[in-house]
N, CA, C and O atoms as a Maestro MAE file, in Angstrom:
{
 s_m_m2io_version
 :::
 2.0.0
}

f_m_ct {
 s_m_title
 :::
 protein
 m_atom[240] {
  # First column is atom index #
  i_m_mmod_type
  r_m_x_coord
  r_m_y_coord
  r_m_z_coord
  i_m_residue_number
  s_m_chain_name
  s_m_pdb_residue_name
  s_m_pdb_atom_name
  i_m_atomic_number
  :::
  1 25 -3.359 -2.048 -25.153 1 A "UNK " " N  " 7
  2 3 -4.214 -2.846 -24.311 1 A "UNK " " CA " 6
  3 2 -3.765 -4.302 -24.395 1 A "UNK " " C  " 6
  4 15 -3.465 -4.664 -25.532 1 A "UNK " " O  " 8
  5 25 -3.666 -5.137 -23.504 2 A "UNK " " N  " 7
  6 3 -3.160 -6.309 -23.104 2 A "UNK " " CA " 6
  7 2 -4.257 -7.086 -23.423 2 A "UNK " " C  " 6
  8 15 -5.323 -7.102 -22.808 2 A "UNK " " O  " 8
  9 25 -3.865 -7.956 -24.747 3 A "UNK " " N  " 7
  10 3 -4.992 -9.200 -25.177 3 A "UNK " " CA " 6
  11 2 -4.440 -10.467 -24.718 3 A "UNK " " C  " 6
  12 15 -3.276 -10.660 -25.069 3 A "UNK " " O  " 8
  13 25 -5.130 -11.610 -23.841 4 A "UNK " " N  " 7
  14 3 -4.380 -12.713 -23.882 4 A "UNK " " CA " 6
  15 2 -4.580 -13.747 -25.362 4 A "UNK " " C  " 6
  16 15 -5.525 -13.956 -26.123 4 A "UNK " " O  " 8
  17 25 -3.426 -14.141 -25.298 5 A "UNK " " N  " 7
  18 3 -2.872 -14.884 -27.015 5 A "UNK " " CA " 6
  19 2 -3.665 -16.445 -26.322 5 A "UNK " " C  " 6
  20 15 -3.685 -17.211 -27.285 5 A "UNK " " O  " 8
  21 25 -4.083 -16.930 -25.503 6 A "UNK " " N  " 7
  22 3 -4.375 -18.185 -25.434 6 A "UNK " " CA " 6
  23 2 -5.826 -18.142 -24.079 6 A "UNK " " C  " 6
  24 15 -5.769 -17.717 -22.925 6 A "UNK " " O  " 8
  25 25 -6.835 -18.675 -24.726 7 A "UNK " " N  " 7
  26 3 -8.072 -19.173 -23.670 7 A "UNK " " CA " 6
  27 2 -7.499 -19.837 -22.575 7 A "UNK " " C  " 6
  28 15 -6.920 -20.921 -22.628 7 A "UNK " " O  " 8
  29 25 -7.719 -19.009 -21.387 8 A "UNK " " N  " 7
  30 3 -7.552 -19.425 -20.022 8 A "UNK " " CA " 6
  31 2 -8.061 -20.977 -19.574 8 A "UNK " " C  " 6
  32 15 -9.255 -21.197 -19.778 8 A "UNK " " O  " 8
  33 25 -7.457 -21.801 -19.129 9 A "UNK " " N  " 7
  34 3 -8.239 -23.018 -18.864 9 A "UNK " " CA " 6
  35 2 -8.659 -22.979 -18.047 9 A "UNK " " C  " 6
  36 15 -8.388 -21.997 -17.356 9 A "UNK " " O  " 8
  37 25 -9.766 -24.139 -17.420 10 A "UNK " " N  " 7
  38 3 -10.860 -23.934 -16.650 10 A "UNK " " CA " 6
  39 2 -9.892 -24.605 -15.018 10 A "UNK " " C  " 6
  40 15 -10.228 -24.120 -13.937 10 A "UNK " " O  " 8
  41 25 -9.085 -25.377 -15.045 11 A "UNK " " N  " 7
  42 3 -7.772 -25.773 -14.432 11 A "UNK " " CA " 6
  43 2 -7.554 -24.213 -13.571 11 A "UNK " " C  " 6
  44 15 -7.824 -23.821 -12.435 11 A "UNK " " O  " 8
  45 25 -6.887 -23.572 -14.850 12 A "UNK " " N  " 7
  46 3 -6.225 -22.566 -14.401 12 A "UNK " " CA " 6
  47 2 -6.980 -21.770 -13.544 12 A "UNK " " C  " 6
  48 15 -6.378 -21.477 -12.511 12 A "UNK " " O  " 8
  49 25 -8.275 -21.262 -13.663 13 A "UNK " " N  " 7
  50 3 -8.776 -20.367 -13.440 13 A "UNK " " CA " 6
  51 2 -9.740 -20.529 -12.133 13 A "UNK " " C  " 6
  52 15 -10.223 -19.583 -11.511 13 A "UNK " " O  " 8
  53 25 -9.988 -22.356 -11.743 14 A "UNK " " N  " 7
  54 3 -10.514 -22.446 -10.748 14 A "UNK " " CA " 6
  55 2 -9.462 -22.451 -9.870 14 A "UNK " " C  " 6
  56 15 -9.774 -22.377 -8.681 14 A "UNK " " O  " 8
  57 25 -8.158 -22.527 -10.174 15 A "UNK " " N  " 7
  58 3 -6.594 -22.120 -9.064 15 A "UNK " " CA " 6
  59 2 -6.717 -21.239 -8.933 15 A "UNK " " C  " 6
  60 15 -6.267 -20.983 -7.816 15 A "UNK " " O  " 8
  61 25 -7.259 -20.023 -9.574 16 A "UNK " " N  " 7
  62 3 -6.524 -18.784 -9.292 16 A "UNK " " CA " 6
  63 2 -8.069 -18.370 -8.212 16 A "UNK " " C  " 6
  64 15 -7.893 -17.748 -7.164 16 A "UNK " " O  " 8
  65 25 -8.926 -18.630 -8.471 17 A "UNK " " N  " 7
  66 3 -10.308 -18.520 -7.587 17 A "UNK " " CA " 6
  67 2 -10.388 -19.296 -6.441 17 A "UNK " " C  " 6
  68 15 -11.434 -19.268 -5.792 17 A "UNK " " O  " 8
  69 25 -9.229 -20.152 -5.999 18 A "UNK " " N  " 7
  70 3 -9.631 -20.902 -4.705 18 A "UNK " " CA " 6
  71 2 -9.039 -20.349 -3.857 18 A "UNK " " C  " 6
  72 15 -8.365 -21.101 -3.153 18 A "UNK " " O  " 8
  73 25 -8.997 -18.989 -3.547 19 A "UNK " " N  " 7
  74 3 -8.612 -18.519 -2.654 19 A "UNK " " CA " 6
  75 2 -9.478 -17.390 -2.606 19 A "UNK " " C  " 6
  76 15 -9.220 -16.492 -1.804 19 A "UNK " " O  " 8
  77 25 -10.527 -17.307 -3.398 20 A "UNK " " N  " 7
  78 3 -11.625 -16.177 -3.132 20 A "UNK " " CA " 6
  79 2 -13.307 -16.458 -2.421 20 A "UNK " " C  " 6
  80 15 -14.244 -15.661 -2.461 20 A "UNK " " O  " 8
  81 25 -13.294 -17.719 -1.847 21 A "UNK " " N  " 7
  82 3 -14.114 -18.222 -0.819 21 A "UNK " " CA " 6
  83 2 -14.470 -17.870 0.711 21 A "UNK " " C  " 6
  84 15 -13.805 -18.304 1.652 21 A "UNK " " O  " 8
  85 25 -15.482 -17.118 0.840 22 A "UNK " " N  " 7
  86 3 -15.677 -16.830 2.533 22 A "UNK " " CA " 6
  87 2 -15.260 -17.694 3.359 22 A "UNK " " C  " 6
  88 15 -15.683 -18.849 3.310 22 A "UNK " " O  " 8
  89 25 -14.278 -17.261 4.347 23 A "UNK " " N  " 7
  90 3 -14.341 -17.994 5.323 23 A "UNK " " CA " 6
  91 2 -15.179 -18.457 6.573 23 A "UNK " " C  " 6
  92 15 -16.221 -17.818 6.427 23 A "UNK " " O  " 8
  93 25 -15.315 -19.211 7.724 24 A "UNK " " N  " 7
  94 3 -16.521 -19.463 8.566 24 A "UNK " " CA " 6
  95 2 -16.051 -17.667 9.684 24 A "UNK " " C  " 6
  96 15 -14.974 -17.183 10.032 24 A "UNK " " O  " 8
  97 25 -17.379 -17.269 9.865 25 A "UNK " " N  " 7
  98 3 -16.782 -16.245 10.643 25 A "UNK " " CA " 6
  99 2 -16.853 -16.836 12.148 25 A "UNK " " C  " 6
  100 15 -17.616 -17.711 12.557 25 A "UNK " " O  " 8
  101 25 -15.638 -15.969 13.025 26 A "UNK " " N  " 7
  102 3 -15.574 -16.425 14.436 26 A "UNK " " CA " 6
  103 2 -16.784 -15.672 15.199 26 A "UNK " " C  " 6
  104 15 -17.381 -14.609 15.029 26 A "UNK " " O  " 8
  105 25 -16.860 -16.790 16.166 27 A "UNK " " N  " 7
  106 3 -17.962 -16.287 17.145 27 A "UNK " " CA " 6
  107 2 -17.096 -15.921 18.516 27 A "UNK " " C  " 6
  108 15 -15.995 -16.463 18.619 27 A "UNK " " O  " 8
  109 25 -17.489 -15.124 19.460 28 A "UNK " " N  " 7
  110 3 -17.197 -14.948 20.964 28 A "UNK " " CA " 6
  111 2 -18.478 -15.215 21.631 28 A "UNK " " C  " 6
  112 15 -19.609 -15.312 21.153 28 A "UNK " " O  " 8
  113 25 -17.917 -15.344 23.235 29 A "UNK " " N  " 7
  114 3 -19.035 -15.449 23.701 29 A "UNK " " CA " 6
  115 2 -19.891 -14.294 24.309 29 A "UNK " " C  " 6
  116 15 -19.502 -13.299 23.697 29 A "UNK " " O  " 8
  117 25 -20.840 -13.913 25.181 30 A "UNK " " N  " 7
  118 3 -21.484 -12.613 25.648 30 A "UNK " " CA " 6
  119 2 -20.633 -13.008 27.293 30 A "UNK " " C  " 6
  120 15 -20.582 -14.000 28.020 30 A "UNK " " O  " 8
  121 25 -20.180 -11.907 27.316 31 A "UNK " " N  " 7
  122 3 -19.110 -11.977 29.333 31 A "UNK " " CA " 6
  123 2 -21.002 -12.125 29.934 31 A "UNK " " C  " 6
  124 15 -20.930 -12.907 30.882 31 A "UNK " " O  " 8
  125 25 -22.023 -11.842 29.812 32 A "UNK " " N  " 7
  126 3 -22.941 -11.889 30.467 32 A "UNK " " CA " 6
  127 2 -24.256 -12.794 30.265 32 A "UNK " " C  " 6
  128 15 -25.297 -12.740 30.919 32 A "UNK " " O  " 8
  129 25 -24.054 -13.329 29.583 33 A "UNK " " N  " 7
  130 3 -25.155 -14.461 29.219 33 A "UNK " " CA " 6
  131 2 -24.301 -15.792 28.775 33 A "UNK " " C  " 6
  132 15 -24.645 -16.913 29.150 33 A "UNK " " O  " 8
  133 25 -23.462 -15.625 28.162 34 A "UNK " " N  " 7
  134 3 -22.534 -16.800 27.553 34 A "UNK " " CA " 6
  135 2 -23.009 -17.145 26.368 34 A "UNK " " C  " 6
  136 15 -22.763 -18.282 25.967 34 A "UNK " " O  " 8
  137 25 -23.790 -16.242 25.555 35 A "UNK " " N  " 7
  138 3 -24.911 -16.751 24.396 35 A "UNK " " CA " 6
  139 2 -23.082 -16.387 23.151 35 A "UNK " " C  " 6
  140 15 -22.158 -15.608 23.388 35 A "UNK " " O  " 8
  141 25 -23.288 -17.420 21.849 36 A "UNK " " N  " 7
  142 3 -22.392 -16.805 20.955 36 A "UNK " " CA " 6
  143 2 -22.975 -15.533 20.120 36 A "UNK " " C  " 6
  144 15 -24.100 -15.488 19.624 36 A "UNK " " O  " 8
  145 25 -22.082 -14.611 20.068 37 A "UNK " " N  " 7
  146 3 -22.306 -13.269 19.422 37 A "UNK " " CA " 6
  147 2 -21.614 -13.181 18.315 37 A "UNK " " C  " 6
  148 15 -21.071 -14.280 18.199 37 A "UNK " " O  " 8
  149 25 -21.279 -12.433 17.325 38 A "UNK " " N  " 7
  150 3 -20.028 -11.869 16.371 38 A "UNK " " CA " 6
  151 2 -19.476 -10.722 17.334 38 A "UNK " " C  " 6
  152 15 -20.160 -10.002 18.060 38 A "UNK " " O  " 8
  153 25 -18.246 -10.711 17.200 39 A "UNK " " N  " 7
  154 3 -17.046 -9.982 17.374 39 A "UNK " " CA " 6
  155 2 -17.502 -8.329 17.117 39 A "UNK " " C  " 6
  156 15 -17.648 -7.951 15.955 39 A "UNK " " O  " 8
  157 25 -17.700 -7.442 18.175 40 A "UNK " " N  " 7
  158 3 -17.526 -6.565 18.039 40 A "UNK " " CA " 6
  159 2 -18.968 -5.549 17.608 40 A "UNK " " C  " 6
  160 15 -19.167 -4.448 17.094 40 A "UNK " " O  " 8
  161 25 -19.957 -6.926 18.294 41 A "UNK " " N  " 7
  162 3 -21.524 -6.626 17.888 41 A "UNK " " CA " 6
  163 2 -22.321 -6.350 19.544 41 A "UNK " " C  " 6
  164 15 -21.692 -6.304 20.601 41 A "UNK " " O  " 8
  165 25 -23.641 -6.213 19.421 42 A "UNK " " N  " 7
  166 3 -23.806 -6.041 20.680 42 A "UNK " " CA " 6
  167 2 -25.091 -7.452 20.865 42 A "UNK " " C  " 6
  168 15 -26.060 -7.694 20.146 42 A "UNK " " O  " 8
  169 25 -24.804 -7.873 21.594 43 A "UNK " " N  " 7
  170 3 -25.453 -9.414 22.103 43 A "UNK " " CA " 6
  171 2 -26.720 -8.938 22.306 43 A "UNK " " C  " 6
  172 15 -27.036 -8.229 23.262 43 A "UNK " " O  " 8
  173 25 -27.819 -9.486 21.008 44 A "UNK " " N  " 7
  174 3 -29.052 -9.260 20.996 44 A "UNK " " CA " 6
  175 2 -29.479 -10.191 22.664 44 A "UNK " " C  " 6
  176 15 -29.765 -9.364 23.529 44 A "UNK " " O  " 8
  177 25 -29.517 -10.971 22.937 45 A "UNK " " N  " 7
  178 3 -30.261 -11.871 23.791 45 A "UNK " " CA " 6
  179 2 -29.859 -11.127 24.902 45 A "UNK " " C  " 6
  180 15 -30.500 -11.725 25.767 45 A "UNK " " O  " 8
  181 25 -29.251 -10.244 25.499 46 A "UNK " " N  " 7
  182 3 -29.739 -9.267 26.642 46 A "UNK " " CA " 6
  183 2 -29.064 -7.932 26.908 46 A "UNK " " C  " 6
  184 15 -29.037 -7.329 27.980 46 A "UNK " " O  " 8
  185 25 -28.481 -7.546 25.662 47 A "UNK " " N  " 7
  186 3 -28.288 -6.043 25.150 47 A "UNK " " CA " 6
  187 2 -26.949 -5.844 25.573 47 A "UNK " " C  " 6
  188 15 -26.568 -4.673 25.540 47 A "UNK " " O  " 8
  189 25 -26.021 -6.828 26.021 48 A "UNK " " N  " 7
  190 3 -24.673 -6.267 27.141 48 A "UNK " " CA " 6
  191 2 -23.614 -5.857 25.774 48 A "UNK " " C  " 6
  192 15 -23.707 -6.329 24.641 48 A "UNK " " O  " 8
  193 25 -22.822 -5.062 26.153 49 A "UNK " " N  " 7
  194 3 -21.719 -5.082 24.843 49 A "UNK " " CA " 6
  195 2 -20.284 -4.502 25.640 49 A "UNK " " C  " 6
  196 15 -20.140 -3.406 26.182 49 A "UNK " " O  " 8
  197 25 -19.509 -5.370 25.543 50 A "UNK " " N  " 7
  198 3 -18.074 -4.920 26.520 50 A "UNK " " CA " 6
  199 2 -18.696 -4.649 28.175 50 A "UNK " " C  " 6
  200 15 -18.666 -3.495 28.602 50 A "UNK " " O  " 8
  201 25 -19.110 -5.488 28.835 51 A "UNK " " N  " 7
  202 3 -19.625 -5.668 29.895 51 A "UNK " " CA " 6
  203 2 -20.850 -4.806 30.141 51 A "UNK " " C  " 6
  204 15 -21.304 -5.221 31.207 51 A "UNK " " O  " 8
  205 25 -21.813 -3.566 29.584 52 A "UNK " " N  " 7
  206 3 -22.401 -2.432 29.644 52 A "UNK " " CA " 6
  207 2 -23.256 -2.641 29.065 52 A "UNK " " C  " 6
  208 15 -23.093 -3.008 27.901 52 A "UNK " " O  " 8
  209 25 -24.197 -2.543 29.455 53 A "UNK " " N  " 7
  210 3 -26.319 -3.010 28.664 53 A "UNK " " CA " 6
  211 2 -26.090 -1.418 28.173 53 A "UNK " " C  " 6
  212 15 -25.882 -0.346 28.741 53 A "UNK " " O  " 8
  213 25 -26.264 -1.932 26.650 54 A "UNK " " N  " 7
  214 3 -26.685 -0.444 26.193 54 A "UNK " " CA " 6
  215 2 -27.669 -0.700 25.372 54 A "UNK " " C  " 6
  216 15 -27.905 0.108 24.474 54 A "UNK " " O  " 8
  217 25 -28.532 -2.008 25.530 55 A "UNK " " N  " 7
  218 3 -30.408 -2.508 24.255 55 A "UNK " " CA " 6
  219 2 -30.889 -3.083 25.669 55 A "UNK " " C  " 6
  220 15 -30.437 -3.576 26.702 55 A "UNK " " O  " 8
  221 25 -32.196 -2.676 25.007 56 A "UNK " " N  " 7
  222 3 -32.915 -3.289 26.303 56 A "UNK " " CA " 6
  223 2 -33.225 -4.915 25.950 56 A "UNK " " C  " 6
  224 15 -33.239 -5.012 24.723 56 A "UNK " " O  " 8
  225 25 -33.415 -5.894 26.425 57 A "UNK " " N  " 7
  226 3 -33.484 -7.343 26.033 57 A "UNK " " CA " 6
  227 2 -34.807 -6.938 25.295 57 A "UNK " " C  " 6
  228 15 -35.644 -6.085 25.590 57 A "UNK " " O  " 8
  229 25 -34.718 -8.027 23.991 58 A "UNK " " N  " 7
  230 3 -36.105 -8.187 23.539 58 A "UNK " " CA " 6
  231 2 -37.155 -8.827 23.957 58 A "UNK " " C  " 6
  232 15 -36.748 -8.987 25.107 58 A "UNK " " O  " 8
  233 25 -38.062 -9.267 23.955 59 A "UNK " " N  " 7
  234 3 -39.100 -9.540 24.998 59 A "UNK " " CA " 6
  235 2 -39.818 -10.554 23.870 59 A "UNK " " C  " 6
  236 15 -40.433 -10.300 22.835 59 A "UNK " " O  " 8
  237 25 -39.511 -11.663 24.450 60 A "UNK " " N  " 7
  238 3 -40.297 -13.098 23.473 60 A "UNK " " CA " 6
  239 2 -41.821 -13.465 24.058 60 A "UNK " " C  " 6
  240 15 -42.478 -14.370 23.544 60 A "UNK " " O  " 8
  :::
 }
 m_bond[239] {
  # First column is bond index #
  i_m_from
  i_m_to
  i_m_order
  :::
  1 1 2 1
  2 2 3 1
  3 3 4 2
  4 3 5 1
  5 5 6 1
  6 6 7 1
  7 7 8 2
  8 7 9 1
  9 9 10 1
  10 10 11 1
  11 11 12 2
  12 11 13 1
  13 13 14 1
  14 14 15 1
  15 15 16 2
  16 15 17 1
  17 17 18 1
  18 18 19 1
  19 19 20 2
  20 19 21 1
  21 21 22 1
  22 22 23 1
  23 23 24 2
  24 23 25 1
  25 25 26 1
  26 26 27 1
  27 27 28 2
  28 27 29 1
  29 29 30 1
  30 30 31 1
  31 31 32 2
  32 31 33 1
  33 33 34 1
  34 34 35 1
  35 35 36 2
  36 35 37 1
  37 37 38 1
  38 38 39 1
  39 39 40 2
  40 39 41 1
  41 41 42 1
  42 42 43 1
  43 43 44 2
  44 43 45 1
  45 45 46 1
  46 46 47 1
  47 47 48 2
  48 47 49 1
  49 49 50 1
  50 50 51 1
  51 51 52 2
  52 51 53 1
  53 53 54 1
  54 54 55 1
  55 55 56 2
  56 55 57 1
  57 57 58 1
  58 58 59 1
  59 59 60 2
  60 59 61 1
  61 61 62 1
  62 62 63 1
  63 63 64 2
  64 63 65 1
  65 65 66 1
  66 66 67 1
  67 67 68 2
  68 67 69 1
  69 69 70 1
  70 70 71 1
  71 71 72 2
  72 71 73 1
  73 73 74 1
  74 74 75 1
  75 75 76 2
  76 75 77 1
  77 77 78 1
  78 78 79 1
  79 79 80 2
  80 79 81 1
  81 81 82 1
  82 82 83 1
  83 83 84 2
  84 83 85 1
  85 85 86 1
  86 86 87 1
  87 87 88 2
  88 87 89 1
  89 89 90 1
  90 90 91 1
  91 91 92 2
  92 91 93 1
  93 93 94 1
  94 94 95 1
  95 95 96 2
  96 95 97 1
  97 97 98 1
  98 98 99 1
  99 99 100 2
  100 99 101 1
  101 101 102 1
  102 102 103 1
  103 103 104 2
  104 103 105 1
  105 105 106 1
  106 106 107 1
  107 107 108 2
  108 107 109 1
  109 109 110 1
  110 110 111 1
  111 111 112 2
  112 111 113 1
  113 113 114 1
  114 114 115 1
  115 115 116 2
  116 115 117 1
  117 117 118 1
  118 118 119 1
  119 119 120 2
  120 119 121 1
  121 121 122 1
  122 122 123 1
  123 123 124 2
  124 123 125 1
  125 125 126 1
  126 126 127 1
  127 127 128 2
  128 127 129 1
  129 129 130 1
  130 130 131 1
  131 131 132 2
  132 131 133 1
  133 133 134 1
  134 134 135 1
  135 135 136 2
  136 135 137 1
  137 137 138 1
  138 138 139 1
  139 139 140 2
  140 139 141 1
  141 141 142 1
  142 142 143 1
  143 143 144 2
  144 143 145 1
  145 145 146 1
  146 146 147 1
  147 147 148 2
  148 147 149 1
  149 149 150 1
  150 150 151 1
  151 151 152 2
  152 151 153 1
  153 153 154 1
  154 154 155 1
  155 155 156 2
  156 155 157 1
  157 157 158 1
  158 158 159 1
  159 159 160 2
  160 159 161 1
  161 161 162 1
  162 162 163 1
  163 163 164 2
  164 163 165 1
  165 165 166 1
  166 166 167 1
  167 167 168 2
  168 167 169 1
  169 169 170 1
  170 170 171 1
  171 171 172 2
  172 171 173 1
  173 173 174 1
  174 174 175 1
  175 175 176 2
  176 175 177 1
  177 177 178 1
  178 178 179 1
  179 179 180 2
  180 179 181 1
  181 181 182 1
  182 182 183 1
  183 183 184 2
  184 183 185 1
  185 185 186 1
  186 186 187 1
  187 187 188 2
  188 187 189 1
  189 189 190 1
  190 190 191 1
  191 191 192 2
  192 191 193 1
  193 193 194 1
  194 194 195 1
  195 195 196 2
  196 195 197 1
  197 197 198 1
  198 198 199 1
  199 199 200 2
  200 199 201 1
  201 201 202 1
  202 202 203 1
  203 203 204 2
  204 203 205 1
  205 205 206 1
  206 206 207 1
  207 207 208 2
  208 207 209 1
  209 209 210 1
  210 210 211 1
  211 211 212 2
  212 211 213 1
  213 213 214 1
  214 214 215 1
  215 215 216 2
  216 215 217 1
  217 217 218 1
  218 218 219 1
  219 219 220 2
  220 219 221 1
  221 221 222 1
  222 222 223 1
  223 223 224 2
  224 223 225 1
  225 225 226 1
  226 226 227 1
  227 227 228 2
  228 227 229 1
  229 229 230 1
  230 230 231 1
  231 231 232 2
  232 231 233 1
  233 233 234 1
  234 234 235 1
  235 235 236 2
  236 235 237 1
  237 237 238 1
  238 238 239 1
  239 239 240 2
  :::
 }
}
């Protein structure tokens, strides 16, 4: 089993972690309302998804 011979520094170890941060996620827009959605979701604000209402709009 692999022991390390020396305490990791705090240097080191926030380098090796700055690349494990969420990135901002992209938005698109709805082809039918123009509202921003996520990628590959179906546009709550009037149900369209790849041009095709498949939710009925929610009702405020």
């Amino acid at each position: 089993m692999a022991v390390p011979k020396k305490k990791t520094s705090k240097s080191k170890r926030n380098m090796r972690r700055s690349h494990d941060s969420l990135g901002i996620s992209t938005t698109s827009t709805c082809s039918s309302c123009n509202e921003p959605v996520l990628p590959h979701h179906v546009c709550l604000e009037c149900g369209h998804y790849r041009g095709k209402k498949i939710l009925d709009a929610k009702k405020t």
